[in-house]
N, C-alpha and C positions, 0 to 999 in steps of 0.2 A: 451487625448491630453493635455499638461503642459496650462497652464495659460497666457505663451508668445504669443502660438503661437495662442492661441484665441483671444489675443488684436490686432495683426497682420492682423488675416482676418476680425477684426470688422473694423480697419481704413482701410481696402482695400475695403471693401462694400462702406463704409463711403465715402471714397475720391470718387469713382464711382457714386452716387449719386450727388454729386456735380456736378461732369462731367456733368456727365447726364443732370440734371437740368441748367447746361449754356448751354448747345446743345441744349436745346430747346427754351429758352430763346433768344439766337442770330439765329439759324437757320429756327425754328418752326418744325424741324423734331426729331425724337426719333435718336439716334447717337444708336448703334449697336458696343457691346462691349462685352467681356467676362472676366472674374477674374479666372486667372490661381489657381483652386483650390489647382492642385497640388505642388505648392511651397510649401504649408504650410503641406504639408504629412507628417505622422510619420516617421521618419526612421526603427524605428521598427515595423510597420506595412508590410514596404517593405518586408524587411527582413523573415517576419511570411510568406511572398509568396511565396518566394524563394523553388523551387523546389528541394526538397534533392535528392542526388545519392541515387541509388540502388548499393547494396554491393554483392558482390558473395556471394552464402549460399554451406550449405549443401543440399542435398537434402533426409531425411531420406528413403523413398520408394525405394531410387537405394541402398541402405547399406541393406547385412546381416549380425548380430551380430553371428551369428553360422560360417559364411563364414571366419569372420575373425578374430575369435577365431581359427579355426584351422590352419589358416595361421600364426597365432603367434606362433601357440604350436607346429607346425614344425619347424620356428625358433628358438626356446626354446633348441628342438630336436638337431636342429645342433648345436648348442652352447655348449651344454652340450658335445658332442663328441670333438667338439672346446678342447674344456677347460681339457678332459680327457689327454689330450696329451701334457705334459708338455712344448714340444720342442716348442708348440705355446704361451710359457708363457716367455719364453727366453730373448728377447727383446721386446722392442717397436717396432720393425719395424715385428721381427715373428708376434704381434699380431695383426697389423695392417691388413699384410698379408691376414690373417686367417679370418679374421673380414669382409676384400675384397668379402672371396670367399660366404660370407650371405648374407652381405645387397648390394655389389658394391661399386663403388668407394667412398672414404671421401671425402664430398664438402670441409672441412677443414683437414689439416693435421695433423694437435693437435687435434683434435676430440681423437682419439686413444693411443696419446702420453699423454694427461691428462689423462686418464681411467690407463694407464698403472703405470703410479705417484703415484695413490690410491693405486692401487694392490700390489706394489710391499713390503709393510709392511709384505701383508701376503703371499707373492710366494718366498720371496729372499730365504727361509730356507727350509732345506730338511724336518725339521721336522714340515712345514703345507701344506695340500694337499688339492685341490679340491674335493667338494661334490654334490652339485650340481645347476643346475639353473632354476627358477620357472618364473611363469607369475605372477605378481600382478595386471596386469593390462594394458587395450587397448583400441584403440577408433579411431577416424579419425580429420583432421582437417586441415583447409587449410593455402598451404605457397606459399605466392604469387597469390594467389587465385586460386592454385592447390590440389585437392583431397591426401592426405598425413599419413600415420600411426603412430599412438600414439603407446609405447610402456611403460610398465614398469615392468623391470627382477628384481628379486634377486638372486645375485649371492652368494654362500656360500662355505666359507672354514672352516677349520678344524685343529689345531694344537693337538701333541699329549700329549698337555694335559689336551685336551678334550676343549679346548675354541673356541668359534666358532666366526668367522667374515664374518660379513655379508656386503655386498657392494646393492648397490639400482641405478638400470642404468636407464636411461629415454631417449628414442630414437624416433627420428623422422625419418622416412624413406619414399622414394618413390621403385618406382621399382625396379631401380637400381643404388641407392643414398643413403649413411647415413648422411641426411639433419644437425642434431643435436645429441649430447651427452654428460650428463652430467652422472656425478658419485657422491651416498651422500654415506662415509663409514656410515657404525653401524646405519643405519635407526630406529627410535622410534616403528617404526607400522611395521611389517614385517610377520608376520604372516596367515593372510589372502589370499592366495595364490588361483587363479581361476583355473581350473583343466577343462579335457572335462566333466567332469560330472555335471558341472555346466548349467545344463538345461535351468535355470532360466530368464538367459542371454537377450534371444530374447523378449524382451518389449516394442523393439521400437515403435511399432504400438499402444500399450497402453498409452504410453506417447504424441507421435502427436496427439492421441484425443484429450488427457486431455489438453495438449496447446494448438491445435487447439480451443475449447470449451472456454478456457480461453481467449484467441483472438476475439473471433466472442463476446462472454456476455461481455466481460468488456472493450472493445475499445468504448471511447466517444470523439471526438473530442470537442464538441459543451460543454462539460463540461469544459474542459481541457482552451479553451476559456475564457468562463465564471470565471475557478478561475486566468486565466491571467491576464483578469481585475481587480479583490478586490487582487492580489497580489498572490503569492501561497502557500499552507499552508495545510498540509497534515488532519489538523481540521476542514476544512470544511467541513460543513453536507452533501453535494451531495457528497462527494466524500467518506466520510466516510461509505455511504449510497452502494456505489459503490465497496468499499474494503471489505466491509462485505460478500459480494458475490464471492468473490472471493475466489475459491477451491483450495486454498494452506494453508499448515499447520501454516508455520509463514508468514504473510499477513506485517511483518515489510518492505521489500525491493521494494512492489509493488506500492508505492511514487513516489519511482526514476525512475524505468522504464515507469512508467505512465508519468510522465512529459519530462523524457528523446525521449521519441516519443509521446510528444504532444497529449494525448490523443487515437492515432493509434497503438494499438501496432503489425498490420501488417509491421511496418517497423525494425523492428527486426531481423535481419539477423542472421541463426546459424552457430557461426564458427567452432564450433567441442564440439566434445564428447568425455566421458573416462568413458568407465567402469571398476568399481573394486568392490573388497569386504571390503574394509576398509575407514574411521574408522566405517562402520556400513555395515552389512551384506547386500547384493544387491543393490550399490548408483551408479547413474551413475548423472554426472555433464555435464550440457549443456551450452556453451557459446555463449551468443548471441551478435552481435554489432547491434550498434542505430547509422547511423550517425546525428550529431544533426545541422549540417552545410554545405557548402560543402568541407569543409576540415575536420572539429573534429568529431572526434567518438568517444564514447562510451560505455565502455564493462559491461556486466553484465553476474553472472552466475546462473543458473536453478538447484536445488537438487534434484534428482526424485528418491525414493526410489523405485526399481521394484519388492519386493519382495509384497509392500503391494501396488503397480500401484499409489501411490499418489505425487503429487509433495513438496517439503517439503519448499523448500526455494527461495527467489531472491534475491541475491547478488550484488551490485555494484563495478567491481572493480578498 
């Protein structure tokens, strides 16, 4: 409490006593009175009470990573016969078509008209042809606080003289909706391509321990508190005391989520997932939101290497 608001309630005691004392003085009786403590409240006290929303999650126990790895790699499937077939490379509106008959309708109608923008570098000529198209990578995540598919293809052509161009599509899809799509020509990292033979995949359970475990040991509200008052500062000894313990590789990001839920970090809500193999063999990245109001929220993302079950990073983004 500021320094004002203590000379405040010292002349509100102050005047009260007075009172008081001519109340007894003229009446002989004690006068019955009470001092509205809460005038003088914190506002940010208030505020620390405020009940934050709960946010829709995922929920990892209903996802299987095998389940919907081969649902991608059918899409993958039809794509690739897509694309065999020149006549659906025709126009904008042929590939739109074509594109209909995989994921359903386009919530946007430039979804397909921009894809078609990129491509047409390497389709307008007879002398570069389709080769083929791969999964780099998949996952889930919610839009509008609906259960939703991450995707990420590479597409690949082939001119004849032997130069290859590679396109990088990232789609969001529901059942029967291509929610989003973007297109990056000539991607940096392209190589990593997930295959069914990638075994590895299904970790999920590995990981909800390991954040689970991290949740239950290193949630302190009553800490979190405590460094509210001296200000906050990631150098404090209890907290530092508290980071040390913490089973992630870079322990730099676990500041901000710790203060970003207040010491709780059951309020961490996960909004999706994407696994790939790039830029490091078996990473799948987790997105949590914090809300820290009842309006603002807060995103941070989780590294979890699954080839070695550890988590590596927390990210603010």
């Amino acid at each position: 409490m500021n320094t004002k608001k203590k000379w405040l309630i010292f002349w509100a005691v102050f005047l009260g006593l007075i009172i008081g004392g001519a109340g007894i003085i003229l009446t002989g009786n004690f006068p019955q009175f009470t001092i509205p403590f809460g005038w003088f409240a914190s506002g940010e006290e208030k505020e620390e009470q405020q009940e934050l929303p709960k946010l829709a999650q995922l929920n990892l126990k209903d996802i299987s990573d095998p389940e919907i790895l081969t649902q991608s790699l059918d899409k993958i499937s039809e794509v690739n016969a897509l694309l065999d077939d020149r006549n659906n490379l025709a126009s904008s509106s042929a590939l739109t078509e074509a594109m209909s008959n995989i994921y359903g309708q386009m919530q946007n109608d430039q979804l397909v008209f921009n894809l078609y923008r990129e491509l047409y570098s390497a389709i307008y000529s007879d002398n570069t042809g389709f080769v083929e198209a791969n999964l780099l990578g998949f996952g889930k995540t919610l839009q509008e606080d609906k259960m939703t598919t991450v995707e990420r293809q590479l597409w690949t052509f082939a001119d004849t003289a032997g130069n290859r161009h590679d396109f990088q599509l990232d789609l969001i899809y529901s059942d029967d909706t291509l929610l989003s799509l973007t297109t990056t020509a000539n991607p940096s990292d392209n190589t990593n391509i997930i295959t069914a033979d990638d075994t590895y995949l299904d970790k999920t359970a590995d990981f909800e321990t390991a954040w689970s475990d991290i949740v239950s040991n290193n949630s302190d509200e009553q800490l979190f508190q405590e460094m509210n008052k001296d200000g906050l500062n990631p150098d404090q000894t209890e907290f530092q005391a508290l980071e040390k313990e913490v089973d992630i590789t870079d322990k730099n990001g676990f500041y901000d989520l710790f203060v970003a839920t207040r010491g709780d970090l059951r309020i961490a809500y996960l909004e999706s997932f994407f696994n790939s193999n790039s830029p490091t063999d078996g990473l799948t990245t987790y997105t949590y939101r914090v809300p820290t109001s009842q309006t603002d929220v807060e995103s941070f993302t989780i590294s979890y290497d699954r080839l070695n079950a550890k988590i590596l990073s927390i990210t603010k983004n």
